[in-house]
DRENPA-3360 file (N, C-alpha, C; in nm, 2 decimals, always signed):
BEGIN
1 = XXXXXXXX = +0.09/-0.12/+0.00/+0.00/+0.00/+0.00/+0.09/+0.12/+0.00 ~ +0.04/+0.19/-0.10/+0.12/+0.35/-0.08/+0.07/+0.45/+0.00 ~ +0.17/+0.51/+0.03/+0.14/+0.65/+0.12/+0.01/+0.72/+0.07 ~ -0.01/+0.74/-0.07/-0.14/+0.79/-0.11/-0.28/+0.74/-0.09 ~ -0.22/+0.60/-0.10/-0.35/+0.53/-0.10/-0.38/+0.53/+0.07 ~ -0.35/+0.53/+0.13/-0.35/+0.56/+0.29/-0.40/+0.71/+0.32 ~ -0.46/+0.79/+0.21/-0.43/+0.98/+0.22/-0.34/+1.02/+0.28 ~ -0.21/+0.98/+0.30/-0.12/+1.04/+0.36/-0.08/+1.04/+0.49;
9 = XXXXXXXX = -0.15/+0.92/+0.48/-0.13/+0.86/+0.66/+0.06/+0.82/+0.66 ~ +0.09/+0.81/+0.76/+0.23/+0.85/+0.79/+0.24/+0.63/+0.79 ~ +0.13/+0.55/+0.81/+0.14/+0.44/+0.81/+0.00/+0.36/+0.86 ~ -0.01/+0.21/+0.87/-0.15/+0.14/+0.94/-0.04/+0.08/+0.99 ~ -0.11/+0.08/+1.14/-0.05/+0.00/+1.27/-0.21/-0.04/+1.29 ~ -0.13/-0.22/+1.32/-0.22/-0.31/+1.34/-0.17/-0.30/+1.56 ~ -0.24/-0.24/+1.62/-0.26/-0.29/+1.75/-0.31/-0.37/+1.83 ~ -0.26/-0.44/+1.90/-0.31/-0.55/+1.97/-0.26/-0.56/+2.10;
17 = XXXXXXXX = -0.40/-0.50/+2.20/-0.34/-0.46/+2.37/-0.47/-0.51/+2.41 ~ -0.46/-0.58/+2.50/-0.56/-0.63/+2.61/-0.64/-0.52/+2.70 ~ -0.54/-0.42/+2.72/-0.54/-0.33/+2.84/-0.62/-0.18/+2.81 ~ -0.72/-0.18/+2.85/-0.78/-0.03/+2.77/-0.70/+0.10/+2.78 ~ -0.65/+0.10/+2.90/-0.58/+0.18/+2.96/-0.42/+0.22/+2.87 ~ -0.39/+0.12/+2.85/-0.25/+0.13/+2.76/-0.26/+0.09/+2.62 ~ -0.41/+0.08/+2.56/-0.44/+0.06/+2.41/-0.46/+0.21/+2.40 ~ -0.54/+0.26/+2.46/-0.63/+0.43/+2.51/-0.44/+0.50/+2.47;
25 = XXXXXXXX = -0.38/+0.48/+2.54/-0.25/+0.55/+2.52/-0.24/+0.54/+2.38 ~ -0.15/+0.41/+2.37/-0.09/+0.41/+2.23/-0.19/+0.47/+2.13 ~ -0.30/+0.47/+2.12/-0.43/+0.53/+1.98/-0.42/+0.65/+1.99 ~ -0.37/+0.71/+2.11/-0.36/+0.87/+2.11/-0.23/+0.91/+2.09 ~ -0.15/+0.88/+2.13/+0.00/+0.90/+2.05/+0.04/+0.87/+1.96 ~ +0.00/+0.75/+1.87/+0.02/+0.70/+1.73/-0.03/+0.77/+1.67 ~ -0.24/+0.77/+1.66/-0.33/+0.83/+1.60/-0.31/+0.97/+1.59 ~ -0.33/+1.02/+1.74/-0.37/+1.17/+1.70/-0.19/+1.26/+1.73;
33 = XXXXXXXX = -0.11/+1.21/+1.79/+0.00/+1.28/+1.80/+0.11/+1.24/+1.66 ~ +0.12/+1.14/+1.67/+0.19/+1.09/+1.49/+0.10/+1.06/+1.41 ~ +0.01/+1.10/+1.37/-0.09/+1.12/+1.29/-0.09/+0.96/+1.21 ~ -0.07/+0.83/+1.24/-0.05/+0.73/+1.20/-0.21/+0.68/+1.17 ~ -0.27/+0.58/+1.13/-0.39/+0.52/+1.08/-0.41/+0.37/+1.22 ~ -0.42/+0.42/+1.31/-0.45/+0.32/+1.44/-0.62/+0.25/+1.38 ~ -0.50/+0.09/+1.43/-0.69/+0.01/+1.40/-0.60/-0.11/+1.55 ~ -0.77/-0.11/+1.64/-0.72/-0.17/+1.77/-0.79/-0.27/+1.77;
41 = XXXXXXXX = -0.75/-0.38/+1.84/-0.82/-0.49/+1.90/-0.77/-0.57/+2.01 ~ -0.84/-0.61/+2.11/-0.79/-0.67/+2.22/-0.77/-0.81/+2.23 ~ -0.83/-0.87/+2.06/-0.81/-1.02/+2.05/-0.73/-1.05/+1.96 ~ -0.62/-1.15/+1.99/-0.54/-1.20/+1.88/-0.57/-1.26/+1.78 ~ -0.73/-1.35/+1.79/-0.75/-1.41/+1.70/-0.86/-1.32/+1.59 ~ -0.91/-1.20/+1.61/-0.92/-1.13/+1.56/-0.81/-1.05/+1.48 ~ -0.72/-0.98/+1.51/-0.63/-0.93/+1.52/-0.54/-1.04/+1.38 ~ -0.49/-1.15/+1.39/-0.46/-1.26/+1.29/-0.55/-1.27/+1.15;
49 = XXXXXXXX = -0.68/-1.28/+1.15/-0.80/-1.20/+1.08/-0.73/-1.11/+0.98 ~ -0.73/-0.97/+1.05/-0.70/-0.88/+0.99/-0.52/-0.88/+0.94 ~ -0.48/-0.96/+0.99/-0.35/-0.91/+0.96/-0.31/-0.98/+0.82 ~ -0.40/-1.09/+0.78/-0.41/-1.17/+0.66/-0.53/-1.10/+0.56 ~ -0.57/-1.04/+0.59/-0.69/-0.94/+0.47/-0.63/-0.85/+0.46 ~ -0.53/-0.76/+0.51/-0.51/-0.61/+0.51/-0.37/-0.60/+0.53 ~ -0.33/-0.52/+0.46/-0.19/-0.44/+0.42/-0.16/-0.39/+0.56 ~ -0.09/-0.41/+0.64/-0.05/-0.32/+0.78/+0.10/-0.27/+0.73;
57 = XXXXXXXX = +0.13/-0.16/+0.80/+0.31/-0.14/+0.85/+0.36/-0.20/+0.92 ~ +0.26/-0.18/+1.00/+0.35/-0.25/+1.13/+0.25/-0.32/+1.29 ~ +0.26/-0.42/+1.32/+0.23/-0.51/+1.42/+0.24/-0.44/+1.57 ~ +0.15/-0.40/+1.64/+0.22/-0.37/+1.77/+0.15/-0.46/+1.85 ~ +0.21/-0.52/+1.93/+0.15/-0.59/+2.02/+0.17/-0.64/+2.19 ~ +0.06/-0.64/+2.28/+0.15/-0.65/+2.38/+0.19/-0.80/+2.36 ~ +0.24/-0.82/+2.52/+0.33/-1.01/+2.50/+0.23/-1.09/+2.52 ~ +0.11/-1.01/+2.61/+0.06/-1.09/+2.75/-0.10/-1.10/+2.69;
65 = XXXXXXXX = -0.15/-1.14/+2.62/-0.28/-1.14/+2.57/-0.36/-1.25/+2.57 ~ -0.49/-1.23/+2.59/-0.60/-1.37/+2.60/-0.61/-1.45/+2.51 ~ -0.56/-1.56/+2.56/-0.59/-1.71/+2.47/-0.48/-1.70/+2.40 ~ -0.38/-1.60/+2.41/-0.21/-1.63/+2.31/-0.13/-1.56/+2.38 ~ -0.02/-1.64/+2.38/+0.12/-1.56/+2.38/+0.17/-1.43/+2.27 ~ +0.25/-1.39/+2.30/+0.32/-1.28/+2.22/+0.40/-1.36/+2.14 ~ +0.42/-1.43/+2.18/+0.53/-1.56/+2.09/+0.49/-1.60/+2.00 ~ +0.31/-1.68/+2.02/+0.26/-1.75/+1.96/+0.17/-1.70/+1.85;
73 = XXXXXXXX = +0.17/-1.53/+1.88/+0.12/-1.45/+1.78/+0.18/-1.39/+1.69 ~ +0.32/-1.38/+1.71/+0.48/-1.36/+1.64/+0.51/-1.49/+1.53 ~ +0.44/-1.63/+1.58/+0.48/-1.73/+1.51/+0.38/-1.72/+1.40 ~ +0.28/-1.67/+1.41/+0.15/-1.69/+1.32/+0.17/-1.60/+1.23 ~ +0.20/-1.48/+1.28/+0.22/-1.32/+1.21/+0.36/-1.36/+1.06 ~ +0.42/-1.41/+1.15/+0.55/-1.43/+1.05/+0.51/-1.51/+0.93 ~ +0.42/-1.63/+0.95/+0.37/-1.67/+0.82/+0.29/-1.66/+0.77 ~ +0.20/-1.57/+0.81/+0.04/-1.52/+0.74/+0.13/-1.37/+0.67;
81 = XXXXXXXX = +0.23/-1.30/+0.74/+0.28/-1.20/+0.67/+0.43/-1.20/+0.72 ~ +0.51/-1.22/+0.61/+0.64/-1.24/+0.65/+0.76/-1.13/+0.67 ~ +0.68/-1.04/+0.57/+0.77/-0.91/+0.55/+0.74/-0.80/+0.69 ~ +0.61/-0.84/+0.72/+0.56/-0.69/+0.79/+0.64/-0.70/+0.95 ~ +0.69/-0.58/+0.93/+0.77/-0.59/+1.10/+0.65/-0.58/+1.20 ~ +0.70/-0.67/+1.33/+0.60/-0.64/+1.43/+0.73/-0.58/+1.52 ~ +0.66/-0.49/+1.67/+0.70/-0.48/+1.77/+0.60/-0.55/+1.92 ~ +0.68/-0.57/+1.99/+0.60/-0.66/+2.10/+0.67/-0.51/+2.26;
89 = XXXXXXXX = +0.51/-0.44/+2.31/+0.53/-0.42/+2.44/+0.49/-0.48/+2.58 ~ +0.62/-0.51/+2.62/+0.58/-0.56/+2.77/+0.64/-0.48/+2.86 ~ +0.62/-0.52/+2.99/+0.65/-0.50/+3.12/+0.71/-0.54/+3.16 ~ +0.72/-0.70/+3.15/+0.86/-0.77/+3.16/+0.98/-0.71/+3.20 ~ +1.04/-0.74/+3.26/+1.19/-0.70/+3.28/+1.25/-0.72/+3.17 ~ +1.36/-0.67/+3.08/+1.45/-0.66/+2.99/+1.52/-0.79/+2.99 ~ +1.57/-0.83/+3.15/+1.64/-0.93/+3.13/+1.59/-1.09/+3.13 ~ +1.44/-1.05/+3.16/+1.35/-1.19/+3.17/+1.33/-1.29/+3.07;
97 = XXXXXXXX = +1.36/-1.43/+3.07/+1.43/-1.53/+2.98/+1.31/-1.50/+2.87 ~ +1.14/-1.46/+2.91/+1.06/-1.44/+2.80/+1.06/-1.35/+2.71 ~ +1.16/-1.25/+2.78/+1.19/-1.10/+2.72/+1.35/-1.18/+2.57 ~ +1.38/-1.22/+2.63/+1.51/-1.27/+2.60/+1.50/-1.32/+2.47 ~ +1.40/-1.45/+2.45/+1.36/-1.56/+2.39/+1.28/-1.50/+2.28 ~ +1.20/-1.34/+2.24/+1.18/-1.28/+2.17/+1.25/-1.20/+2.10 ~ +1.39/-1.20/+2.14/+1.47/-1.05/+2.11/+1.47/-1.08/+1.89 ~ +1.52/-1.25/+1.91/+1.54/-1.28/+1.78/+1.46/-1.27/+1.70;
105 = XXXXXXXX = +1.31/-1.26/+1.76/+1.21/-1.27/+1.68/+1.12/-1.19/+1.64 ~ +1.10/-1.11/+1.74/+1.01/-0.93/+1.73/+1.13/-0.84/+1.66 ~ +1.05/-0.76/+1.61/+1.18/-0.63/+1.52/+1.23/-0.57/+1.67 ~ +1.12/-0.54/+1.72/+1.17/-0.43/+1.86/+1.10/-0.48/+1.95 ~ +1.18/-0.44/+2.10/+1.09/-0.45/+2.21/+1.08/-0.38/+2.28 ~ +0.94/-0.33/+2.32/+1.00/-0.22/+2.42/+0.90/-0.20/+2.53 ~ +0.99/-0.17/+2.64/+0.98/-0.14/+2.77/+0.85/-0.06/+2.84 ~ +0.71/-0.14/+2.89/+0.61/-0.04/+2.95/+0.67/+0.02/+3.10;
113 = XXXXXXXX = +0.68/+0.14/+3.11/+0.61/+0.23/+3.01/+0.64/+0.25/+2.95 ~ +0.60/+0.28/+2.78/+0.69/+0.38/+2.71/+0.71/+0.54/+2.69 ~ +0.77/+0.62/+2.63/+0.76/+0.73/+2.66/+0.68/+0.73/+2.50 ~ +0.59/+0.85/+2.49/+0.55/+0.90/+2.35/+0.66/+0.92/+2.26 ~ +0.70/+1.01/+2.29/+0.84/+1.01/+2.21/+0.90/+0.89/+2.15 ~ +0.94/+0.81/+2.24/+0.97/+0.71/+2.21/+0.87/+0.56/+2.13 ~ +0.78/+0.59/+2.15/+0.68/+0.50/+2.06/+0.70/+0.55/+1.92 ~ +0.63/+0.69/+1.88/+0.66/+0.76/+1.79/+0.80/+0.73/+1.67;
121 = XXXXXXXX = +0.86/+0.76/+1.77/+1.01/+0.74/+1.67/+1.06/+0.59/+1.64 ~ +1.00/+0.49/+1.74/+1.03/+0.33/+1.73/+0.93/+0.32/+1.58 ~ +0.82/+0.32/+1.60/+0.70/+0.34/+1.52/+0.73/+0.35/+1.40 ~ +0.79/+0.49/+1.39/+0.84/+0.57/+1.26/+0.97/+0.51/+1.14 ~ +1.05/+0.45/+1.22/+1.16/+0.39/+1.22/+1.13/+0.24/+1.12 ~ +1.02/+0.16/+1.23/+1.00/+0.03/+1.20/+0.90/+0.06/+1.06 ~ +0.82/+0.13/+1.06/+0.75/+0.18/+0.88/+0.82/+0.18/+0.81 ~ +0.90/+0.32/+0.80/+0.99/+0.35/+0.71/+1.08/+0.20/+0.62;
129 = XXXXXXXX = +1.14/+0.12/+0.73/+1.21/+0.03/+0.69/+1.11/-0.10/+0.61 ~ +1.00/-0.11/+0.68/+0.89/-0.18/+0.66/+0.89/-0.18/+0.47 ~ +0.84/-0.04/+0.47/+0.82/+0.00/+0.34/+0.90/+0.02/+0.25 ~ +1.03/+0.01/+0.27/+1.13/+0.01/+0.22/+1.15/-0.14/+0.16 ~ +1.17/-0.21/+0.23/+1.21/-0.34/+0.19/+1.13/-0.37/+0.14 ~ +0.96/-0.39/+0.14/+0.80/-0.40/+0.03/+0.91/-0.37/-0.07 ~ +0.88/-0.23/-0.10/+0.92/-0.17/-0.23/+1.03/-0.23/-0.29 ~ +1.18/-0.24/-0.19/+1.29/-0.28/-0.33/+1.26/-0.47/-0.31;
137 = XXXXXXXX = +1.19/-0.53/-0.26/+1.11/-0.68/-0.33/+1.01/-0.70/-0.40 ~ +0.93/-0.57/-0.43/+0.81/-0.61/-0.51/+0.90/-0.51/-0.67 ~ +1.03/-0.46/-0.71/+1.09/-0.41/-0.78/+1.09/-0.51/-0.90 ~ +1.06/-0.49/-1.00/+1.17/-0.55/-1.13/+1.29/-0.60/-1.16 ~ +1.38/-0.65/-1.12/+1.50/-0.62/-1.14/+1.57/-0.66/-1.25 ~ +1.48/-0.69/-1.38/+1.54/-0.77/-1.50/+1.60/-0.66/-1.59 ~ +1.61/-0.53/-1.53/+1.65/-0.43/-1.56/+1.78/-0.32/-1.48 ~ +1.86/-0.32/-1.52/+1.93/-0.21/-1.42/+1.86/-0.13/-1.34;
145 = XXXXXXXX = +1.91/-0.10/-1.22/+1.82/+0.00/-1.12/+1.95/+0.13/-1.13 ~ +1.95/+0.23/-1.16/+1.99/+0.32/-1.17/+2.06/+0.35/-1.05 ~ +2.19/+0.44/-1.02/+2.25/+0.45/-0.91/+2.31/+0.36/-0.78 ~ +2.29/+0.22/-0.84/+2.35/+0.14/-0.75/+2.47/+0.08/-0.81 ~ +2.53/+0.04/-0.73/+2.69/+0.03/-0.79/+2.74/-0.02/-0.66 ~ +2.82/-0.14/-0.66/+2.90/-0.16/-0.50/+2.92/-0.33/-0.51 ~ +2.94/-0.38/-0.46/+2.97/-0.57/-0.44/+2.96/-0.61/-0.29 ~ +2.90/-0.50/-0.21/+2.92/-0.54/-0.09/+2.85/-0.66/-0.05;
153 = XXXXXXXX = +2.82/-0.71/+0.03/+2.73/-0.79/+0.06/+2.78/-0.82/+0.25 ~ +2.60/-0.81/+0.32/+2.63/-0.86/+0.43/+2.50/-0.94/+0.50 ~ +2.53/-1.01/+0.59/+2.49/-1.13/+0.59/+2.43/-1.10/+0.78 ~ +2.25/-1.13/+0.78/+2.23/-1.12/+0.93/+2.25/-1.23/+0.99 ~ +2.15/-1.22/+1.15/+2.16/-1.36/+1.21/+2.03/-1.42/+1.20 ~ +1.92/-1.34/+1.08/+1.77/-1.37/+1.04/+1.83/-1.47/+0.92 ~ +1.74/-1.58/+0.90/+1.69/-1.58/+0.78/+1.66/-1.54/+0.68 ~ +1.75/-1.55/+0.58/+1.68/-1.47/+0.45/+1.63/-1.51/+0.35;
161 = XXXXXXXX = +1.55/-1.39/+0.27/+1.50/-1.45/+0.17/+1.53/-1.32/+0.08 ~ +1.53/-1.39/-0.03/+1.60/-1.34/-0.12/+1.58/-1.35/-0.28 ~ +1.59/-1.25/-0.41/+1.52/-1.20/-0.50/+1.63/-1.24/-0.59 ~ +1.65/-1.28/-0.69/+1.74/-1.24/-0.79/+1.71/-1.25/-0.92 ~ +1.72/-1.16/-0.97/+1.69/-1.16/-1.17/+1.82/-1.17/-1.26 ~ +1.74/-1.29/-1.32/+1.80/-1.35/-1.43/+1.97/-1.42/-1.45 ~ +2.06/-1.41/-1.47/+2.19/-1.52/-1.43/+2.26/-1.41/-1.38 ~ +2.27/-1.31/-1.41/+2.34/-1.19/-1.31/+2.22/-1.05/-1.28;
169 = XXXXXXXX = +2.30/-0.94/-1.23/+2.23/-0.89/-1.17/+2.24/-0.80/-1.04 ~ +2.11/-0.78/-1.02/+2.14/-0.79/-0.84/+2.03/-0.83/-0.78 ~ +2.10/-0.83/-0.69/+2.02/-0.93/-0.57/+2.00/-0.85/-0.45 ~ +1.84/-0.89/-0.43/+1.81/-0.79/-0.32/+1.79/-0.94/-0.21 ~ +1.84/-0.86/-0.12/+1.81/-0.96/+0.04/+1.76/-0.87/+0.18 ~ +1.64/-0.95/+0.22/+1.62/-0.88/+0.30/+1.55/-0.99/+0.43 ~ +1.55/-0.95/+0.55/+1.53/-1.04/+0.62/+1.36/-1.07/+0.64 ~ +1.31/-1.20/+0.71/+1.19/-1.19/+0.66/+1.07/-1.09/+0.80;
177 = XXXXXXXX = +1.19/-1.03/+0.87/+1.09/-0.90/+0.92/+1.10/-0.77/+0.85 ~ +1.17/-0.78/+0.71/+1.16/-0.67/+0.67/+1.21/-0.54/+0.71 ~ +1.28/-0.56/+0.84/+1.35/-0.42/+0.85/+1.48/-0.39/+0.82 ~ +1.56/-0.49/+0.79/+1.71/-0.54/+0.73/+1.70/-0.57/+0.63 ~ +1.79/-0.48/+0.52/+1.75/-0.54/+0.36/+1.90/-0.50/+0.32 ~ +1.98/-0.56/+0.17/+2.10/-0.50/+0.15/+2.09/-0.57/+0.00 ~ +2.18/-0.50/-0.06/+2.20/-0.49/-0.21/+2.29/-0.54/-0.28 ~ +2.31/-0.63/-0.32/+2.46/-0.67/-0.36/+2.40/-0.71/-0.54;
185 = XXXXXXXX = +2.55/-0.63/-0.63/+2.56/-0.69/-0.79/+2.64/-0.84/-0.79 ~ +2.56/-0.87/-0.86/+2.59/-1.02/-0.92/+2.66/-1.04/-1.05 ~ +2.77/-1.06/-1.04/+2.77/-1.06/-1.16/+2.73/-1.17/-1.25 ~ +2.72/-1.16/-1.42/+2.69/-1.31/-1.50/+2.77/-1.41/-1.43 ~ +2.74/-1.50/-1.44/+2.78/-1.69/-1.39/+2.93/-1.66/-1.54 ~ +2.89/-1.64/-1.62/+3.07/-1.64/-1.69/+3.15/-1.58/-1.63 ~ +3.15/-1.45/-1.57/+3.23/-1.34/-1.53/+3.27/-1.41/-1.38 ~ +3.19/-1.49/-1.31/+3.24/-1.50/-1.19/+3.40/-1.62/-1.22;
193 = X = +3.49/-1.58/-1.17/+3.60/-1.66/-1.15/+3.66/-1.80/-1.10;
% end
């Protein structure tokens, strides 16, 4: 989905909080302070629903929700939508093995309370990259992309998945939360040494 087709929504955040009290927050600092496109729900299996019908940015969720883990809605989310970054807020302690045991798997985690500020800019951050990665995977690339030039290549600790046109080229990789992506030219299978 494009920024336009959104009217200029800055992004859709799919939320998913139990808590009225700290859903009531986030819808007012996302929605009306970062002018984002907030859509809430306090059930997961709702929430899973929508996240398979509808184009989101980005996933927010707490850990602790009825009838599912944050884990177990991280595991679903990843394969009903593989690109879309989620963030998971808990309360949890930082160091807590459940806190821990997510770090590999949520884009971000972050800390109740949060500050506005700080949602905002996490928020902002995890779109941007969200939409970035969409864009250079749903690209053409049986064509030169103008301005790229380089051989670099680097490699995460995610899974990747990964695009490549025609026997050379380039190759787009990007991880399958979408917020880590990198570019590397290919060259033709003759050329390589």
């Amino acid at each position: 989905m494009t920024d336009s087709a959104q009217g200029g929504s800055p992004g859709r955040i799919l939320l998913i909080e139990d808590d009225p009290v700290a859903a009531h927050f986030a819808m007012h600092v996302l929605g009306k302070r970062g002018g984002f496109d907030v859509r809430h729900t306090p059930d997961p299996a709702v929430a899973l629903r929508l996240a398979g019908s509808q184009t989101w940015d980005l996933v927010l969720t707490d850990m602790e929700l009825p009838g599912m883990t944050g884990r177990e809605l991280l595991a679903v989310l990843r394969k009903l939508a593989p690109g879309m970054p989620v963030a998971v807020i808990t309360a949890h302690e930082p160091s807590a093995a459940v806190v821990q045991s997510l770090r590999d798997e949520a884009d971000e985690i972050l800390q109740k309370p949060v500050r506005p500020d700080q949602l905002i800019a996490t928020v902002t951050s995890l779109v941007a990259h969200g939409r970035a990665a969409r864009r250079l995977l749903s690209r053409d690339f049986s064509s030169p992309v103008p301005g790229l030039t380089g051989d670099g290549f680097q490699i995460s600790q995610h899974p990747l998945v990964a695009h490549r046109a025609g026997a050379g080229g380039l190759l787009a990789v990007a991880s399958p939360s979408a917020v880590s992506c990198w570019v590397m030219i290919v060259p033709p299978a003759a050329e390589v040494g």
